[in-house]
C-alpha positions, 0 to 999 in steps of 0.5 A, a space after each residue: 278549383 272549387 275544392 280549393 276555393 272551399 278550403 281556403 274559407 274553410 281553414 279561416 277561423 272567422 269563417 262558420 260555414 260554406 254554402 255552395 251554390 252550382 249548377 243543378 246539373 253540377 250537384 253531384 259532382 260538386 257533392 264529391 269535389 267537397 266531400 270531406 272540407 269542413 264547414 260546408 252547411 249545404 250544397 244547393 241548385 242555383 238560379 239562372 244568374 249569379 244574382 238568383 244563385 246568391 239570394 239562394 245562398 242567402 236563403 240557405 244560410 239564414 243567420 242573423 241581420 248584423 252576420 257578415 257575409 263573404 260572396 266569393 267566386 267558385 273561378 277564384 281559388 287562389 284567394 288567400 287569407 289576408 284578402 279574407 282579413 282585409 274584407 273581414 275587417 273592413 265590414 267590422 269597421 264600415 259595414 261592408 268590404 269588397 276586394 279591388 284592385 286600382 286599374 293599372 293598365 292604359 284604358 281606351 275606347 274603341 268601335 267594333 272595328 277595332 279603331 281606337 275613339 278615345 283615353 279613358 283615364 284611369 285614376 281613380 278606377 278599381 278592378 272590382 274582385 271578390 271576396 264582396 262581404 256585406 252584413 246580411 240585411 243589407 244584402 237581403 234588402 239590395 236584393 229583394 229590392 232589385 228583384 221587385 225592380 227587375 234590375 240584375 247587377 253584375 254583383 253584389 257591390 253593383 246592387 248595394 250600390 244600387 238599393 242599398 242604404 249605405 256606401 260601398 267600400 273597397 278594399 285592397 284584393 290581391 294581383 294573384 286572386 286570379 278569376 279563371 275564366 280562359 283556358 290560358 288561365 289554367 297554366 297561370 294559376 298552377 304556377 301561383 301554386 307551385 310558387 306557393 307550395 313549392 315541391 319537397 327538395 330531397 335530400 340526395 347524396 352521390 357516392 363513388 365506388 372502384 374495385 379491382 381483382 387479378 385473373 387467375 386459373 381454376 376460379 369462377 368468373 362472375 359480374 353483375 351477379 351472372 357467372 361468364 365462360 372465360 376463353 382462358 378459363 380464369 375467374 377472379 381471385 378474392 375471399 368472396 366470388 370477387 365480382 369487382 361490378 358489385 363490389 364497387 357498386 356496394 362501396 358507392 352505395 355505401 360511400 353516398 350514405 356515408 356508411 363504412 366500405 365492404 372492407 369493414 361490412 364483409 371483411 376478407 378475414 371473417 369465413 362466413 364471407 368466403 365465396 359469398 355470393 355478392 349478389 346477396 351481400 348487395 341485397 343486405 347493403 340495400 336493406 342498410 341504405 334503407 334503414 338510413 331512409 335513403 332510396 337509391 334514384 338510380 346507379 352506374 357501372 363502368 366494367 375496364 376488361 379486355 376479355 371476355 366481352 360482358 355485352 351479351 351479359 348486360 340485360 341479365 346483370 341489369 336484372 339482377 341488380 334491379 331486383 336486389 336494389 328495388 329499382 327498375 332496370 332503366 335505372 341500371 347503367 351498366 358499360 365496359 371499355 377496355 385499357 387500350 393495352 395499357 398497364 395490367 388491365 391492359 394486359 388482361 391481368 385483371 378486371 376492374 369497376 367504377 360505380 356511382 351511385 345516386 341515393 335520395 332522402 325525402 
């Protein structure tokens, strides 16, 4: 909180320096909240009130008589540099300027016990905030003045008021310069951030992928980058190890970040691709994705097959595909259904896959 009150004086041109005034037992931690903000002059011990703790700060700003003086609440971090303006225009204009707003709510009074006595009419009546600024000798004066007369007010306003020579102006504040002085406070003021500094949306893209290869006699069978004992003894026919998990995955892949498919990258006509290893040919088109300045959010793979069951093998294909996309396996969805008898999948003819894939570009 401290930081972000510091910085919001900090960034504002008219502002020259910062002095911070804490508690002693708070100096070291206040030293590192505020290391590296520009413009903090000192961060000193304060006294036993905030009157003490301010003349403190007057004390260690020194300056000029006709300088102006921004007196601002550590508990108020959301102050914005319009109210900044607002009170540093009006002590150009009038020789002073505190932040206020008009009271909105009904006001009543009431005993201890709870009973209402009576209206008070708020026309009229300011909910008094700060950023307060008053030219130096003036809050010099009220509170040396205040001081000799053993008078301790609530704030600076209260004591110009009270010594001062000249009237008090108020100036508009802001509903959002919040004081955060409860623990209910807390969540309040983290939803004006994130309003005001909403989160980066990123860029994402969805694509989708499909493949699909005859059984045949005499050939490996591998899916998800793992080699199964086929019960027939069939492996999947195609120019590269066909694994129809991988490939669909690589054309979702491709598909989200608007590249060309497998077919066009691993073409079935180039030897160099013949009986490649799919696993490694997902790895190159990872790298391509990244080029893009796509990371991939996460991928899903349904396997359509009769036999063999692929269950045993899941953890494993999940592994792998994890490793060749920099992912961790949670982000790896990998499920298997069968055709229910129907058409050639249904027949155990062939194996096929659906994949989507989830790419994000910050």
């Amino acid at each position: 909180m401290l930081r972000w009150t510091a910085e919001a004086f900090a960034a504002h041109d008219a502002v020259d320096g910062i002095v911070v005034i804490t508690g002693p037992e708070d100096m070291a931690r206040c030293r590192e909240a505020l290391a590296g903000v520009p413009k903090v002059l000192f961060i000193a011990p304060g006294g036993a009130s905030r009157q003490e703790s301010v003349m403190v700060g007057l004390f260690a700003l020194g300056g000029g008589a006709d300088d102006l003086i921004l007196v601002h609440d550590g508990a108020r971090p959301l102050v914005t540099p319009p109210v900044l303006d607002r009170c540093l225009d009006g002590a150009h204009r009038f020789g002073n300027a505190v932040a206020a707003l008009p009271v909105a709510d009904s006001l009543k009074t009431a005993g201890d016990d709870g009973i209402v006595a009576g209206r008070v009419d708020r026309a009229g009546l300011w909910a008094v905030q700060t950023p307060q600024c008053f030219r130096l000798a003036t809050l010099s004066r009220a509170h040396s003045a205040a001081r000799a007369a053993g008078f301790n007010g609530t704030d600076e306003s209260t004591l110009v008021e009270a010594f001062g020579d000249e009237p008090v102006h108020l100036v508009p504040g802001a509903p959002d310069n919040l004081k955060i002085t409860r623990p209910e406070d807390l969540p309040l003021a983290e939803a004006i951030l994130r309003a005001r500094h909403p989160e980066p949306v990123a860029h994402t893209r969805v694509g989708l992928g499909y493949d699909v290869h005859r059984l045949v006699p005499g050939r490996r069978l591998v899916l998800g980058g793992v080699e199964i004992a086929d019960p027939q003894g069939r492996g999947l026919d195609g120019h590269s190890d066909a694994d129809v998990l991988l490939h669909a995955l690589m054309d979702a892949l491709l598909g989200a970040a608007g590249l060309p498919d497998i077919g066009h990258l691993f073409p079935n006509t180039d030897p160099a691709y013949a009986g490649a290893d799919s696993a490694r040919l997902l790895a190159e088109v990872a790298g391509r994705i990244a080029a893009e300045g796509y990371i991939v959010v996460n991928v899903d793979v349904t396997v359509i097959a009769e036999s063999p069951k692929i269950a045993p093998y899941v953890g494993e294909m999940r592994r792998i595909i994890a490793g060749c996309l920099g992912l961790e396996p949670a982000q790896v969805g990998i499920k298997a259904t069968t055709n229910e008898g129907l058409g050639a999948l249904g027949a155990g003819a062939g194996i096929a896959a659906h994949a989507v894939a989830g790419l994000a570009r910050p």
